[in-house]
C-alpha positions, -999 to 999 in steps of 0.1 A, spaced: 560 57 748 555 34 720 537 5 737 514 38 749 509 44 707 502 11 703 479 6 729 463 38 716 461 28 678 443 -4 690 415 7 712 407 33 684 407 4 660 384 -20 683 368 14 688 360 17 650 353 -19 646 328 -18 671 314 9 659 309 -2 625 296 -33 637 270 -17 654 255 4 622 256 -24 603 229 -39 625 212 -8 628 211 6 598 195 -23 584 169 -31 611 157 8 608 154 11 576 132 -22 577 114 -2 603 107 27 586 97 9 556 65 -7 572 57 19 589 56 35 559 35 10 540 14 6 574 7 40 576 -6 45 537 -25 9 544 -42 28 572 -43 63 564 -62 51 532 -94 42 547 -92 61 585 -113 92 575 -140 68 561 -143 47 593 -136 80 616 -167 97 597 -186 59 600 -177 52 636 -170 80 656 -173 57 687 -146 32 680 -114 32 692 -86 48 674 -68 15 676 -101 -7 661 -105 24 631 -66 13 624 -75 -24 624 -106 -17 603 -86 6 580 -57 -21 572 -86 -50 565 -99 -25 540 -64 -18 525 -61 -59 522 -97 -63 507 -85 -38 481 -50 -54 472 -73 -86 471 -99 -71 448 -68 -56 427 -50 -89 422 -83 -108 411 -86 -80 383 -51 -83 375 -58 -120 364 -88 -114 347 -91 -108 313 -115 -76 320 -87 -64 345 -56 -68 327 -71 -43 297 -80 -23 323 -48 -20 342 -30 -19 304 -50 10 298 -41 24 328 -7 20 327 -8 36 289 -22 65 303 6 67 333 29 63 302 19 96 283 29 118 319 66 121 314 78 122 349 53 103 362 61 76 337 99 73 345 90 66 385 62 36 380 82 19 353 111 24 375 93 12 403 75 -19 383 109 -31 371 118 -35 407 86 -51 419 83 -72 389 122 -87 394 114 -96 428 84 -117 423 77 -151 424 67 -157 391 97 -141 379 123 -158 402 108 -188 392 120 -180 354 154 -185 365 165 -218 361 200 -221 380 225 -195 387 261 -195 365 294 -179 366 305 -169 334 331 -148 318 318 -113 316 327 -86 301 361 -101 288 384 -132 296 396 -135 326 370 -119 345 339 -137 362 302 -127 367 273 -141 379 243 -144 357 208 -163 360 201 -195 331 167 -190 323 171 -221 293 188 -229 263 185 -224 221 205 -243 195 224 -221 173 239 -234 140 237 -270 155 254 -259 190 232 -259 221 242 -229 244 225 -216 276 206 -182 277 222 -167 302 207 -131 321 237 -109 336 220 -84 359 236 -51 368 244 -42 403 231 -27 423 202 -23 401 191 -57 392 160 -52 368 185 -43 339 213 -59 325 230 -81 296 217 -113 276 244 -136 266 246 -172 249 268 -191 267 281 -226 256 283 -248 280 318 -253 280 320 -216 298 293 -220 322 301 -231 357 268 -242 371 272 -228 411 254 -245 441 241 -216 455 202 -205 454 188 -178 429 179 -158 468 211 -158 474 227 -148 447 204 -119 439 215 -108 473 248 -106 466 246 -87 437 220 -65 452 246 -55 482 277 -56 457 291 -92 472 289 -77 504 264 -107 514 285 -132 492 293 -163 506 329 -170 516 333 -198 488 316 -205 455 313 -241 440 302 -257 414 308 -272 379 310 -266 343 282 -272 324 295 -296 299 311 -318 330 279 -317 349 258 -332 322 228 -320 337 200 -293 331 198 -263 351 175 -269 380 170 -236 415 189 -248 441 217 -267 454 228 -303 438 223 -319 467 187 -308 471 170 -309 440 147 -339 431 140 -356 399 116 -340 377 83 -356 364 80 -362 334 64 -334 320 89 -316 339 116 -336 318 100 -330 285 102 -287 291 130 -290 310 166 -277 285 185 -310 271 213 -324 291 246 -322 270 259 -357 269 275 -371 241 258 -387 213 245 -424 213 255 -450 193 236 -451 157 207 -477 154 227 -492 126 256 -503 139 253 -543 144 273 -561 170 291 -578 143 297 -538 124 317 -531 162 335 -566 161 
């Protein structure tokens, strides 16, 4: 009777297991699925009543093909305003005007906070990722270096602690280097892990404080990154090393 319960208790929990194995790959993989066809069907449904009206003949499939080349022509056309000087008054002015529609406003700066955390040129603002004591001693939280400041003749990091799972807002804090633990992991994946709440964490996090490492926050692993140029070096935050030896002091002064 009880090797029957036991026998019981572990199919249902390979059962369970199992099961939650499974939605863990699916739910993923639809939503990614969903997502573009989403985005596949506004890239297309943009332009198909123009090229349905233009070329009744075509194919359904080439008015789809036509329609998405379209939709990339646009986003093309859109991104070459966006770094004009013309175009980025423009899309100011239009994003002032999105700003006076209350509701409206909430969902596209909402929505730009997101798209604006994610992209390159913002990632590439962060320098190196840290752990750093956050919100009171004793506990640990992972923030993104984006430089350093002197303070009162102290150097300290600037130091960006995102919220989870909401990324786009968080804390600023001046670290010293003393506190910050410079971690070998990349800025991807750490904004993974805070995006899924350290379900996609690695199993072990390494690195080294800041003062010990006497080196300047740089993306990516130690053993990976390469030695700046030298213009690289000049914009790149000072390494905290101790102090040399005063021009001064003789030989003959040390004797």
């Amino acid at each position: 009777m009880v090797q029957s319960k036991t026998l019981s208790s572990r199919m249902k929990q390979r059962m369970r297991k199992r099961l939650i194995s499974g939605l863990v790959i699916l739910v993923p993989l639809g939503f990614t699925i969903f997502f573009l066809k989403f985005l596949f069907d506004i890239a297309a449904g943009l332009f198909k009543p123009v090229f349905t009206k233009l070329y009744a003949q075509l194919h359904p499939a080439a008015v789809y093909v036509l329609s998405l080349g379209a939709f990339l022509l646009l986003l093309y056309v859109i991104g070459m305003l966006a770094t004009d000087v013309v175009g980025r008054r423009l899309i100011a002015l239009a994003e002032k005007l999105i700003g006076g529609i209350p509701f409206v406003k909430t969902i596209y700066s909402t929505s730009k906070q997101v798209t604006d955390f994610f992209s390159v040129s913002n990632r590439s603002a962060f320098n190196s990722v840290a752990l750093v004591e956050f919100p009171r001693p004793g506990m640990k939280a992972i923030g993104f270096v984006t430089g350093t400041i002197e303070v009162s003749g102290s150097r300290y990091y600037k130091v960006f602690i995102p919220t989870t799972p909401n990324p786009t807002t968080g804390f600023f804090e001046l670290v010293s280097p003393e506190q910050a633990h410079l971690l070998d992991i990349e800025v991807e994946e750490a904004v993974k892990m805070l995006i899924s709440g350290g379900i996609l964490a690695p199993e072990r996090l390494s690195g080294a404080p800041a003062a010990e490492s006497h080196e300047a926050p740089a993306p990516g692993p130690a053993a990976e990154r390469e030695t700046p140029s030298a213009d690289a070096q000049a914009s790149a935050p000072p390494e905290f090393a101790e102090p040399d030896r005063p021009s001064h002091c003789t030989q003959s002064d040390a004797q």
